[in-house]
C-alpha positions in Angstrom: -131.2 -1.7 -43.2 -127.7 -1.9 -43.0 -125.5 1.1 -41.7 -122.2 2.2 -42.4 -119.3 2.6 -40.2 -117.5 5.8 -40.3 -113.8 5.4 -40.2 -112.3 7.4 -37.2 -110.3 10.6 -37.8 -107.2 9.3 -36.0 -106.9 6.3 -38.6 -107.0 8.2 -41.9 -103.9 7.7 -43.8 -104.9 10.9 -45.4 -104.6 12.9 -42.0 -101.3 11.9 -40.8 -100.1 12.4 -44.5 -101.1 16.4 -43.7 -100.0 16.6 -40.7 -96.6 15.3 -41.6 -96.6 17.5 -44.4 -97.5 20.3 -42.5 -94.9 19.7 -39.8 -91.8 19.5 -42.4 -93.2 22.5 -44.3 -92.9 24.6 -40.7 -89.7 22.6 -40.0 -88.2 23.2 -43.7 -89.7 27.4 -43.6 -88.2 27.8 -39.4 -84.8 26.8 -40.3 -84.4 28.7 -43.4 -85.4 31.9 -41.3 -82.6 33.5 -39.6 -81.2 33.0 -35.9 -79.4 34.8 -33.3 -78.0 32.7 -30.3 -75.1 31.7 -27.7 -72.7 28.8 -28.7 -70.5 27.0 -25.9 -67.2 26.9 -28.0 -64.3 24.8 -26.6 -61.1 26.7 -25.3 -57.9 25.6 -26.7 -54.4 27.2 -25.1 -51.0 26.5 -27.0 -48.0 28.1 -25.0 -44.3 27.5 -25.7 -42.6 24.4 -25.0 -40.6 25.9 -21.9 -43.6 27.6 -20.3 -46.6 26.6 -18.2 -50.0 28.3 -16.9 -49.7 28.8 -13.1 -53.9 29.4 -13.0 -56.9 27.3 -14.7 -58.7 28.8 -17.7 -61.9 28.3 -18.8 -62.5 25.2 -20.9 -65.0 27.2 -23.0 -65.9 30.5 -24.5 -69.0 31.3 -25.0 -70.0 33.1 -28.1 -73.2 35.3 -29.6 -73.7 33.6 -33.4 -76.0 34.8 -36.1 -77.3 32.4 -38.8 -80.0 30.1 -40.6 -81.7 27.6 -38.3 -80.0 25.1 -40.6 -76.5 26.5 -39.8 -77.5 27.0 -36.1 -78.2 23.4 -36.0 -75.2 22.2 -37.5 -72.6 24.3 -35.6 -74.9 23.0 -32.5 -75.2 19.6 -32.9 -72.8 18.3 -35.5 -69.9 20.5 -35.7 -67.2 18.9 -33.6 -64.1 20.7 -35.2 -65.3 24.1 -33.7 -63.3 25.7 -31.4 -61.3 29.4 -30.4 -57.2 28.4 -30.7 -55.6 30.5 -28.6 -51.8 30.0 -30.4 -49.1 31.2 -28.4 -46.5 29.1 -29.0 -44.1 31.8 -30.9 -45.0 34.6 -27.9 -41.9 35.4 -25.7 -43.8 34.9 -22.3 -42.2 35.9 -19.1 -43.3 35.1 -15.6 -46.0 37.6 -16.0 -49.5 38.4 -16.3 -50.4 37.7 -19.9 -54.2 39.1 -21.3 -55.9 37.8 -23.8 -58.9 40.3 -25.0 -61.8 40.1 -26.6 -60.4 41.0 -30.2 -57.8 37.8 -30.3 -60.7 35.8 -28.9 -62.9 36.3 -31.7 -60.3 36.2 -34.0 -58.9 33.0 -32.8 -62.5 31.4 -33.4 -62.4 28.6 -35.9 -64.4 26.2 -38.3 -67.6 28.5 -37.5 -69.2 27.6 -41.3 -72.0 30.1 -42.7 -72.4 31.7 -39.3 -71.5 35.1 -37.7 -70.4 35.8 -34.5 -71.2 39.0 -32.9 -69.7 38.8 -29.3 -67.7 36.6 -27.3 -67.4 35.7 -23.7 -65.9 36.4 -21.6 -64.1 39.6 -23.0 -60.7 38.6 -21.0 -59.0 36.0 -20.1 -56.1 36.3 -17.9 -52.8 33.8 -18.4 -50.5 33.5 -15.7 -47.2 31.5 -16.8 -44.4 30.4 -15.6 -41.2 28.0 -16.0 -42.0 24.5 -16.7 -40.6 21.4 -14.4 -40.9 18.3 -14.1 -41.0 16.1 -10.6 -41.4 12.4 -9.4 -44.1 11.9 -6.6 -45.9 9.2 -4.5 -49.2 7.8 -5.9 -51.6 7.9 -2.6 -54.4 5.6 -3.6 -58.0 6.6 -2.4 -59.1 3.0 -2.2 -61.5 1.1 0.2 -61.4 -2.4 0.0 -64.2 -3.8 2.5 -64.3 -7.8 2.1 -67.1 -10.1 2.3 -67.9 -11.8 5.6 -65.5 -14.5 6.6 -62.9 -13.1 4.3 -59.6 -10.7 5.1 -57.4 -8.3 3.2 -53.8 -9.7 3.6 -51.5 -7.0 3.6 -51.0 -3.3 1.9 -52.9 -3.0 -1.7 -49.4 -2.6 -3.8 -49.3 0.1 -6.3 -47.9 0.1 -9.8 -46.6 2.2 -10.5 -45.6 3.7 -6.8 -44.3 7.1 -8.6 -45.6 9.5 -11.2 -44.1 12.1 -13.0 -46.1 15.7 -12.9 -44.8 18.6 -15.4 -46.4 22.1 -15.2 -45.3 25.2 -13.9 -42.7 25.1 -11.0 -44.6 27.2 -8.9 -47.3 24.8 -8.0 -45.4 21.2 -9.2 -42.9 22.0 -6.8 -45.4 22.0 -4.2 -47.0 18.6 -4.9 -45.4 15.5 -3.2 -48.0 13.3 -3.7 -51.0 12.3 -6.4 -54.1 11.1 -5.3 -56.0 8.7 -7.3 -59.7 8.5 -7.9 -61.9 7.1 -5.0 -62.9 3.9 -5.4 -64.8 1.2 -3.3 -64.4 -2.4 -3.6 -67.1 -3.7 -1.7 -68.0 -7.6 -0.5 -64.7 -8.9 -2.0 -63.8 -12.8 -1.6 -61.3 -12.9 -4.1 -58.0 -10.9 -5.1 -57.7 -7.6 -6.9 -56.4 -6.7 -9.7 -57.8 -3.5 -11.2 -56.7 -0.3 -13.5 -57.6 3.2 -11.6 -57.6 6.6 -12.8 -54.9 9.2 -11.8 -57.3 12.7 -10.6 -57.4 15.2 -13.1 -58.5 18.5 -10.6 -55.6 20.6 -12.4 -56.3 19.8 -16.4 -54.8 22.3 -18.4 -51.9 23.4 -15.6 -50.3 19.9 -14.6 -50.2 17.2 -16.6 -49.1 13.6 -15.0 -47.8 10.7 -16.6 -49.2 7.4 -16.5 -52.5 8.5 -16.2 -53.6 5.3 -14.6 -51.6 3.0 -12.3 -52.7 -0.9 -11.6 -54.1 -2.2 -8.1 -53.1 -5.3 -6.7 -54.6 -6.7 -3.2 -54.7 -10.3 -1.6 -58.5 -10.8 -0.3 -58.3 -14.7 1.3 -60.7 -16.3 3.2 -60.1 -15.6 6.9 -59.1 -18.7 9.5 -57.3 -18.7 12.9 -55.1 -22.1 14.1 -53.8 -22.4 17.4 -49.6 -23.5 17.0 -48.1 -25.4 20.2 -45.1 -25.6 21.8 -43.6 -22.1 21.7 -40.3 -21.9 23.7 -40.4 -18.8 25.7 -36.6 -17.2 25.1 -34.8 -14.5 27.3 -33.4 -11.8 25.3 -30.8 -9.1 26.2 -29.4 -11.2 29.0 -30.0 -14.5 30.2 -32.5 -15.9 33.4 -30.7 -15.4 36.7 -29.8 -18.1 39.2 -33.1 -18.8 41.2 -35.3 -17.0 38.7 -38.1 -19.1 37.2 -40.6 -18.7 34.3 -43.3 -20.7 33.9 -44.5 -22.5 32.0 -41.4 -22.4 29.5 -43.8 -23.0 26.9 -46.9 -22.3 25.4 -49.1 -21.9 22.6 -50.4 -19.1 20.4 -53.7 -18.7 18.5 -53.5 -16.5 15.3 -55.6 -15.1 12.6 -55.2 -14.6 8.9 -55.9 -15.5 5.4 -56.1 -19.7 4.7 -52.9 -19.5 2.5 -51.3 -17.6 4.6 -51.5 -20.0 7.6 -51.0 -23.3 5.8 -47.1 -22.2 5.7 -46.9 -21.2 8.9 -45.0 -23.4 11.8 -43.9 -22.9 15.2 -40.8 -22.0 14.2 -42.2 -19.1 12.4 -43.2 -17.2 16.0 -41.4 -16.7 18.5 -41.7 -15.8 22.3 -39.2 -13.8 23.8 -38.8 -11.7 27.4 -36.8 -8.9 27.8 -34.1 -9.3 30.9 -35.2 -6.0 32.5 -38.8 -6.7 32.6 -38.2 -9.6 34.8 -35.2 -8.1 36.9 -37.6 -5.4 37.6 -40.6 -7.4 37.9 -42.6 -7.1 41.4 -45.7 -8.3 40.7 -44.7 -12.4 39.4 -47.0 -12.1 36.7 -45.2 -11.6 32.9 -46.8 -11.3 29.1 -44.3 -12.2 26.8 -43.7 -10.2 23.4 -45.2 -12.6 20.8 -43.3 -11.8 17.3 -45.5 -13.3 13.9 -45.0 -13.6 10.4 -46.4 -10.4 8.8 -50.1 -10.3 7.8 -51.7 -12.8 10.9 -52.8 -11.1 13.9 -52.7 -12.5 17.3 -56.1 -13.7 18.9 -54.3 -14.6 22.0 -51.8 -16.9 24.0 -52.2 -19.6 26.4 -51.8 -19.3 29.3 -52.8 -15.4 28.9 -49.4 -15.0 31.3 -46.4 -16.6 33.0 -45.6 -16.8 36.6 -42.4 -15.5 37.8 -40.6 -16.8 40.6 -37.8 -16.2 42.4 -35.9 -18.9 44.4 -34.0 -17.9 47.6 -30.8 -19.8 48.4 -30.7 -19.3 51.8 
């Protein structure tokens, strides 16, 4: 006798076709019913060319809307021209307190299509403006650069531009004298930099800054050290009295720094001087001379470590 295989529930075509149907008939009858909710709403500020805000306002407003689900959902979700204009560019504003209440907020509210709104907040928004000014200041980069093993940074990161211009009200610009950019880390670096980094932006809306990005530059090489021989030791400010005596008159220097750097280095590059004082007033015969380097190498250390002084008596 043969028997016959029910199909399961889950794979009737028949059953997901009702349940689909039944889920766009509740979707179709919920947004056709009417809503009341909060919208955030983007803040928009225009004051005269010659003035500036002295405080932050808020970037939005938030606002009580009433509506179909299908306009709700639209002004949600796919609206992007809403916003509440606050126009003020014909106002005479003095350095004052200026209010904005809840009436020009709601009245400044725009592109709200097929919906109502009921209230807004918050219900005030205190301006505080002021003369506009314009000043040049120092970029101050919040860079790390940490290198990878066995490599150096050679030299300062240069900045490009090394000045900004900031314009807002003169009350805090004039109180700025430097910019800080974003922090950034450039970690296990072999290589040179060379990277676009964004200006902060902590006071949008009440100082604006122009560029708003400056350019990175840094010299990562690989790190080496070479020893250079045959360093004359020199006498500066005076010259070595009768009977004095340095020794050796020579000697040699070992130094660190990038590869590049060092290939173009020669002796002639360091020097090794003594001041006359120091050995006029030397007691102990024992002198470090004052090694001078090209700039970015370090010194790792001279040999010998020191020079004997000695003084020769005629008599």
């Amino acid at each position: 006798m043969q028997k016959t295989k029910k199909k399961a529930w889950y794979k009737s075509k028949s059953f997901w076709g009702s349940l689909l149907f039944a889920i766009a008939l509740w979707s179709y009858t919920s947004l056709n019913s009417e809503y009341q909710t909060i919208v955030e709403i983007p803040l928009k500020i225009t004051l005269p060319s010659n003035r500036a805000l002295e405080n932050v306002p808020p970037e939005n407003v938030f606002v009580d809307v009433k509506g179909s689900g299908w306009n709700l959902f639209y002004l949600i979700f796919l609206n992007n021209a809403k916003i509440c204009n606050i126009d003020l560019s014909r106002e005479v504003l003095l350095d004052s307190i200026y209010r904005i209440n809840k009436i020009d907020l709601q009245r400044s509210l725009k592109y709200l299509k097929n919906v109502s709104p009921i209230n807004v907040l918050p219900e005030n928004i205190q301006l505080i403006t002021g003369k506009i000014e314009e000043y040049e200041v120092l970029v101050d980069p919040q860079i790390t650069i940490i290198p990878r093993d066995g490599f150096m940074l050679i030299g300062k990161p240069i900045i490009d531009p090394l000045k900004v211009k900031i314009r807002g009200n003169d009350k805090i610009v004039s109180k700025i004298n430097k910019w800080e950019t974003e922090n950034i880390l450039f970690d296990n670096i072999n290589s040179p930099i060379l990277a676009s980094v964004n200006l902060i932006d902590t006071l949008k809306g009440v100082v604006s800054v122009t560029p708003k990005k400056v350019l990175i530059k840094a010299e990562v090489q690989q790190s080496a050290e070479i020893t250079i021989d045959d360093i004359a030791v020199d006498i500066v400010n005076g010259s070595l009295p009768a009977g004095h005596i340095i020794e050796p008159p020579i000697i040699s220097v070992v130094i660190q720094g990038g590869v590049g750097i060092l290939s173009e280095i020669t002796k002639f590059d360091i020097s090794a001087v003594i001041e006359f004082d120091k050995i006029i007033n030397d007691t102990t015969g024992i002198i470090k001379p004052v090694i001078n380097l090209p700039s970015n190498v370090s010194l790792l250390r001279i040999d010998p470590p020191f020079l004997t002084h000695k003084v020769i008596s005629n008599k």
